[in-house]
BALOBA-1460 file (C-alpha; in Angstrom, 3 decimals):
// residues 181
<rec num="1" residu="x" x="0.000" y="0.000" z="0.000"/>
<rec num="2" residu="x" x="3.094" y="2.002" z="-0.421"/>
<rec num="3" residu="x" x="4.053" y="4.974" z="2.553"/>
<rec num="4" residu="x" x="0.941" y="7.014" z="2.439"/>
<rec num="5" residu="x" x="0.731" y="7.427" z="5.800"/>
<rec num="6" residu="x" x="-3.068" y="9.187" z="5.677"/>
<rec num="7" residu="x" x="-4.066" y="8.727" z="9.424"/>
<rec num="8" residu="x" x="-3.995" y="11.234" z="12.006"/>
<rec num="9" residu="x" x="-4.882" y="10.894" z="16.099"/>
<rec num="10" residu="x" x="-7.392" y="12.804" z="18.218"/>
<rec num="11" residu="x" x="-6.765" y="11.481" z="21.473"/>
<rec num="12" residu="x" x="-9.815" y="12.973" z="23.721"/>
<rec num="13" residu="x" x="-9.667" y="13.391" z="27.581"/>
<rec num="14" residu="x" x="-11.507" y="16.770" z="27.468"/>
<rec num="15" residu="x" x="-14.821" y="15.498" z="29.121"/>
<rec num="16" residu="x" x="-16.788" y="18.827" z="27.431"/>
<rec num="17" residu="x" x="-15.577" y="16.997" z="24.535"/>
<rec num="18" residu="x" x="-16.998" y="13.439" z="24.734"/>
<rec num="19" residu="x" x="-19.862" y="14.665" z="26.085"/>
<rec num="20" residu="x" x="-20.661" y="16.232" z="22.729"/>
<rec num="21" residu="x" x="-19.677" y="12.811" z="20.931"/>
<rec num="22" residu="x" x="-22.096" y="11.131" z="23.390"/>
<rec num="23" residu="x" x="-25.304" y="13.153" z="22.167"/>
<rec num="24" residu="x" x="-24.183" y="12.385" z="18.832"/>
<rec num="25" residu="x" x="-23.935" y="8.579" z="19.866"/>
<rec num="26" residu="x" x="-27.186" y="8.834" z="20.878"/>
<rec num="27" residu="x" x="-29.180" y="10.701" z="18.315"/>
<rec num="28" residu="x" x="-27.660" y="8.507" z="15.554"/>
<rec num="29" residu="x" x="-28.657" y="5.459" z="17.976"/>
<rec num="30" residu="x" x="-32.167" y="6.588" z="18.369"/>
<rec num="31" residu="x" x="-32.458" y="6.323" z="14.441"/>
<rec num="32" residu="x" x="-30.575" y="3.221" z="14.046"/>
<rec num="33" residu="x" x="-33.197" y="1.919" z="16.641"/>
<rec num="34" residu="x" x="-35.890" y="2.813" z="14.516"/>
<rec num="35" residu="x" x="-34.111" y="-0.375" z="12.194"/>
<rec num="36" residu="x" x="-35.870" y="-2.579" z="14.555"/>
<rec num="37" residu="x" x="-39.173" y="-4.102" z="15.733"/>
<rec num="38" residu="x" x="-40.265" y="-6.262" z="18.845"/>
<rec num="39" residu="x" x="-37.296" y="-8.502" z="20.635"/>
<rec num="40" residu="x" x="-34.995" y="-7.537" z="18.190"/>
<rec num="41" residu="x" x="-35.234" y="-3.761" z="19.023"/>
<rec num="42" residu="x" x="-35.577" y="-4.777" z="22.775"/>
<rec num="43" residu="x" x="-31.879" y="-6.989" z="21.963"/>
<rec num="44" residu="x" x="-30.748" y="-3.731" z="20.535"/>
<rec num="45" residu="x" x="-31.624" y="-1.377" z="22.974"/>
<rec num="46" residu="x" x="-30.060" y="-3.555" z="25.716"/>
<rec num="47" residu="x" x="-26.900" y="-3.836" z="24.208"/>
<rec num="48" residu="x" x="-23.471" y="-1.317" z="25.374"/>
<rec num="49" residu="x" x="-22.518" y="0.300" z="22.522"/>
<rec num="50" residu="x" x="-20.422" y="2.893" z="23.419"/>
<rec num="51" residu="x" x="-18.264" y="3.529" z="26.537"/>
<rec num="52" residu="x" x="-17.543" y="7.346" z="25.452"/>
<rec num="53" residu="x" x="-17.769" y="8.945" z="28.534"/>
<rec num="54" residu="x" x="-16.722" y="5.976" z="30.850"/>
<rec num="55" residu="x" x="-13.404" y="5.516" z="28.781"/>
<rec num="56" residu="x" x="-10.655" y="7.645" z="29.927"/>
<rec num="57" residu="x" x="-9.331" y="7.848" z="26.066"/>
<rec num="58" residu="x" x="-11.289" y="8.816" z="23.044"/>
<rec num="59" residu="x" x="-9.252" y="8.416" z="20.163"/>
<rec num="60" residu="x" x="-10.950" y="9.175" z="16.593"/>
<rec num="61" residu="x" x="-8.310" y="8.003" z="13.779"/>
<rec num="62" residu="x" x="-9.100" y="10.028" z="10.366"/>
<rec num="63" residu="x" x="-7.709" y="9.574" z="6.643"/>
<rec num="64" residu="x" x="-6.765" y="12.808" z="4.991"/>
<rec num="65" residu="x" x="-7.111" y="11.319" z="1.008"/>
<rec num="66" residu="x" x="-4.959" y="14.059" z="0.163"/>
<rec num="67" residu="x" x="-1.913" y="14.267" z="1.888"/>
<rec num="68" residu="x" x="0.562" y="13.726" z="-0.337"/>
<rec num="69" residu="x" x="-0.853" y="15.179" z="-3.546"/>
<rec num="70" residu="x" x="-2.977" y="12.930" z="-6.363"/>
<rec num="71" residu="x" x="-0.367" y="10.865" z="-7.152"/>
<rec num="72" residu="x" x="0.704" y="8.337" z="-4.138"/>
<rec num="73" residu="x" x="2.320" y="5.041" z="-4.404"/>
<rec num="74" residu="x" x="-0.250" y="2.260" z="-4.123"/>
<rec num="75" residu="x" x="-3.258" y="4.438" z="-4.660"/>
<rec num="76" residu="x" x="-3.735" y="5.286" z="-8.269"/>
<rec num="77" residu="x" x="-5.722" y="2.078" z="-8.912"/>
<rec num="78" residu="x" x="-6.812" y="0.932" z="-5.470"/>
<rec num="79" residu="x" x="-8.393" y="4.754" z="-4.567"/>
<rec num="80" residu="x" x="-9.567" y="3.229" z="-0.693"/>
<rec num="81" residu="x" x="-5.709" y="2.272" z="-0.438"/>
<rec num="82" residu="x" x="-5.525" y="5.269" z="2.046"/>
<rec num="83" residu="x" x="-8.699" y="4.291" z="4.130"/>
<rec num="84" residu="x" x="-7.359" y="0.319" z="4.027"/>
<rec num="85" residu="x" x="-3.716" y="2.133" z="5.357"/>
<rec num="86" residu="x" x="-5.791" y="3.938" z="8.267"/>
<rec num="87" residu="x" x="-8.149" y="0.472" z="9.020"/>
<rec num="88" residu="x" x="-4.632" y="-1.616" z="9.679"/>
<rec num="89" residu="x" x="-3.377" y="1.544" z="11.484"/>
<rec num="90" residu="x" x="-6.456" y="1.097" z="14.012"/>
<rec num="91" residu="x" x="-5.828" y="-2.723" z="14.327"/>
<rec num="92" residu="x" x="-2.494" y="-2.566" z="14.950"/>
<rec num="93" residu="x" x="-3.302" y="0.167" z="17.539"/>
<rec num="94" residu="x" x="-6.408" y="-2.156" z="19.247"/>
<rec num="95" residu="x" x="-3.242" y="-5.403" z="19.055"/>
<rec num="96" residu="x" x="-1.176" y="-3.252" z="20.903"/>
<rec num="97" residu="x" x="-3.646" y="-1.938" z="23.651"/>
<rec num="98" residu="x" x="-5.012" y="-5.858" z="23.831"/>
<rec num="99" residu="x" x="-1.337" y="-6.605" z="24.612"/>
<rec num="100" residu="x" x="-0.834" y="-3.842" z="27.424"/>
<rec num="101" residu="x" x="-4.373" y="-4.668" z="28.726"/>
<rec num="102" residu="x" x="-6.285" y="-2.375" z="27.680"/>
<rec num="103" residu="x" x="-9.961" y="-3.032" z="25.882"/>
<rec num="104" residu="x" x="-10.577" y="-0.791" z="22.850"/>
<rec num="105" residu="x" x="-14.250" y="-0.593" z="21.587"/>
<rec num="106" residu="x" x="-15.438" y="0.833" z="17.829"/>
<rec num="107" residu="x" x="-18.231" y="3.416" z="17.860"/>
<rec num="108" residu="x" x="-19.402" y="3.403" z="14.779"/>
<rec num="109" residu="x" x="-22.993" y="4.991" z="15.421"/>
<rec num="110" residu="x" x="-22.330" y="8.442" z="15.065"/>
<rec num="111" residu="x" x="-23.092" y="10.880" z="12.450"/>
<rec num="112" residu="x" x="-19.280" y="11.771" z="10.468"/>
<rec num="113" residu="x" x="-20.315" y="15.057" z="9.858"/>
<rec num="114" residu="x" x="-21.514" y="15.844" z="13.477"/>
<rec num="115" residu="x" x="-17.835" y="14.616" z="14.754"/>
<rec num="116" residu="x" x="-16.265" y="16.659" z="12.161"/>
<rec num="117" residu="x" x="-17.877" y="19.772" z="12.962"/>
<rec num="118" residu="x" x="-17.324" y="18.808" z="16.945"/>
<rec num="119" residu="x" x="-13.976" y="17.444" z="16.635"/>
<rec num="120" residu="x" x="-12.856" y="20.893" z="14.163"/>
<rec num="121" residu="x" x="-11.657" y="17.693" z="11.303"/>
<rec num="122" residu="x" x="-11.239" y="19.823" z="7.980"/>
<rec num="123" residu="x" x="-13.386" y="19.227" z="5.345"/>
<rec num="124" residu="x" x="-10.690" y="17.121" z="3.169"/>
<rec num="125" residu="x" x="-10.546" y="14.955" z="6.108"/>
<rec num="126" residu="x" x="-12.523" y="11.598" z="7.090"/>
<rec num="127" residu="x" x="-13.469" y="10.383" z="10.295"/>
<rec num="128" residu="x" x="-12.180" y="6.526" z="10.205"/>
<rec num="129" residu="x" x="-12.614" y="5.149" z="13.665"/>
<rec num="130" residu="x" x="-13.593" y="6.287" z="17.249"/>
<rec num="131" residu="x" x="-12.577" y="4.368" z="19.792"/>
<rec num="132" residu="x" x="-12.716" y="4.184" z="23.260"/>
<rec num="133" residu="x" x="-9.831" y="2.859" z="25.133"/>
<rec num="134" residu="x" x="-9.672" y="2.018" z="28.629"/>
<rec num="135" residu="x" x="-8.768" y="-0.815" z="31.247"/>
<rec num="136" residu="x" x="-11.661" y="-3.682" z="31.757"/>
<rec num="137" residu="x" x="-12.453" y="-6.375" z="34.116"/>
<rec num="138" residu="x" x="-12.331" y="-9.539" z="31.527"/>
<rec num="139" residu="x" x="-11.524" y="-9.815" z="28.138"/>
<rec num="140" residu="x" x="-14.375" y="-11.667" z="26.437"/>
<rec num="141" residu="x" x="-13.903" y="-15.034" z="24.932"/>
<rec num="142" residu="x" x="-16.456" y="-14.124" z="22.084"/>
<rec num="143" residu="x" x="-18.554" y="-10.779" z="20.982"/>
<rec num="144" residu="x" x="-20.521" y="-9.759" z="22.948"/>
<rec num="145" residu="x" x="-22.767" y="-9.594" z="19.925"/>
<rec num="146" residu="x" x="-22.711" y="-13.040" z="19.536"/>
<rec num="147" residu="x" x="-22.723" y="-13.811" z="23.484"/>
<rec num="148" residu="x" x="-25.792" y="-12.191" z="23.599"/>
<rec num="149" residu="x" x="-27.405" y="-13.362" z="20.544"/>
<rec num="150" residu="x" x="-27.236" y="-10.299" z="18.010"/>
<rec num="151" residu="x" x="-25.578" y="-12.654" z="15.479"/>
<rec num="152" residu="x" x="-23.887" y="-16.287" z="14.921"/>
<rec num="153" residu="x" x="-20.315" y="-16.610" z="14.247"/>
<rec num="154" residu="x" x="-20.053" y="-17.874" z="10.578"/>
<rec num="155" residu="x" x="-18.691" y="-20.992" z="9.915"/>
<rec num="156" residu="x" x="-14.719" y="-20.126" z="8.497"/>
<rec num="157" residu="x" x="-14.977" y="-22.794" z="6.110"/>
<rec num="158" residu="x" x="-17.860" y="-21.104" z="4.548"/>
<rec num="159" residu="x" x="-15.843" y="-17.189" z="4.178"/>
<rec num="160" residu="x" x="-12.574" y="-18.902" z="2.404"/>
<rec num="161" residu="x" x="-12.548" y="-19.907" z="-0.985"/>
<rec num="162" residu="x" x="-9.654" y="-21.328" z="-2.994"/>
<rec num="163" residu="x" x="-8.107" y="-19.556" z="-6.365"/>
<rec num="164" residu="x" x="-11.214" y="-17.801" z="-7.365"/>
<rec num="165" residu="x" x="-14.805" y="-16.977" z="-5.989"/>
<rec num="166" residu="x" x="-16.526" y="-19.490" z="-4.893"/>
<rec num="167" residu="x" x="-13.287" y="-21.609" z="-5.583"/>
<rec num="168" residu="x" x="-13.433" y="-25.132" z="-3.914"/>
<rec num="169" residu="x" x="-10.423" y="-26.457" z="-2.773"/>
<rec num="170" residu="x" x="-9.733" y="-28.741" z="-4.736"/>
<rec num="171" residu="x" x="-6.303" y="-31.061" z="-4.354"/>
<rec num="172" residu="x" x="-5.033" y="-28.483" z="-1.535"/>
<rec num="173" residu="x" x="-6.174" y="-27.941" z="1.529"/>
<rec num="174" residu="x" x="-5.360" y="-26.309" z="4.840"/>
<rec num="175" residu="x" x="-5.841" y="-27.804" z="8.216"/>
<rec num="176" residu="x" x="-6.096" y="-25.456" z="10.835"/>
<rec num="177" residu="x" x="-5.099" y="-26.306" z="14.811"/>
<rec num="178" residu="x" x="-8.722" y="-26.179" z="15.720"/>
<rec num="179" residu="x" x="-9.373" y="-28.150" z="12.511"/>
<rec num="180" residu="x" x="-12.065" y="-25.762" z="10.799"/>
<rec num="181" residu="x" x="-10.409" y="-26.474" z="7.635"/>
């Protein structure tokens, strides 16, 4: 993906600050509720979806598409490139937290424009990721989505296919240790 390097920080302690973030949490949940009818919409109220205020870090990551002029290795026939650079920037940011301890959760029901306009992000600029980052009781063997029903884990074998789409696979195959494969 070449040496883009598109990301930027905004690490967020100011409590002023997440506060705002928060009412934009909720009035893009109260819509995204509106997805939802009986159990389902019980499920989704019921579920934590944001720590903004609890966390002691905020961090929104952001892709500036244009740093760098037009032209930048790796992106003049994969355009996302720069977003794809900022995604593995965030998980190599959540591997390192997971590694120190800390938990790291993805808020990712907000309104971009709303955290632009809060956050003083520059037009050019796109909100990526906000996270909230902060030291937990237990690390989760699974989701909590899927602990608590939202969706089922699918199968691996059914998400990997072999030389093309929908490719079986053929005379190769891969074991893995849990045997999935």
């Amino acid at each position: 993906m070449g040496f883009m390097q598109p990301w930027n920080f905004i690490v967020i302690d100011d409590p002023e600050t997440k506060r705002k973030v928060q009412e934009n949490f909720a009035s893009a949940n109260v819509k995204a509720a509106l997805n939802y009818r009986g159990d389902r919409k019980k499920l989704y109220e019921s579920l934590k979806l944001e720590g903004i205020v609890e966390a002691p870090i905020n961090i929104c990551v952001t892709c500036d598409s244009s740093r760098l002029g037009p032209h930048v290795l790796g992106r003049d026939t994969v355009r996302e490139a720069d977003v794809y650079s900022v995604c593995c920037a965030v998980q190599n940011l959540w591997l390192a937290a997971r590694a120190e301890g800390l938990a790291v959760g993805w808020v990712s029901i907000l309104s971009p424009e709303r955290l632009k306009r809060d956050l003083g992000i520059p037009g050019r600029v796109t909100p990526v990721a906000y996270l909230c980052v902060g030291h937990t009781e237990d690390f989760y063997e699974k989701p909590l989505l899927e602990t608590r029903g939202w969706e089922t884990r699918l199968p691996l074998r059914s998400l990997i296919y072999y030389n093309k789409w929908n490719g079986a696979p053929g005379s190769f195959s891969v074991a893995l240790p849990d045997g999935t494969l």
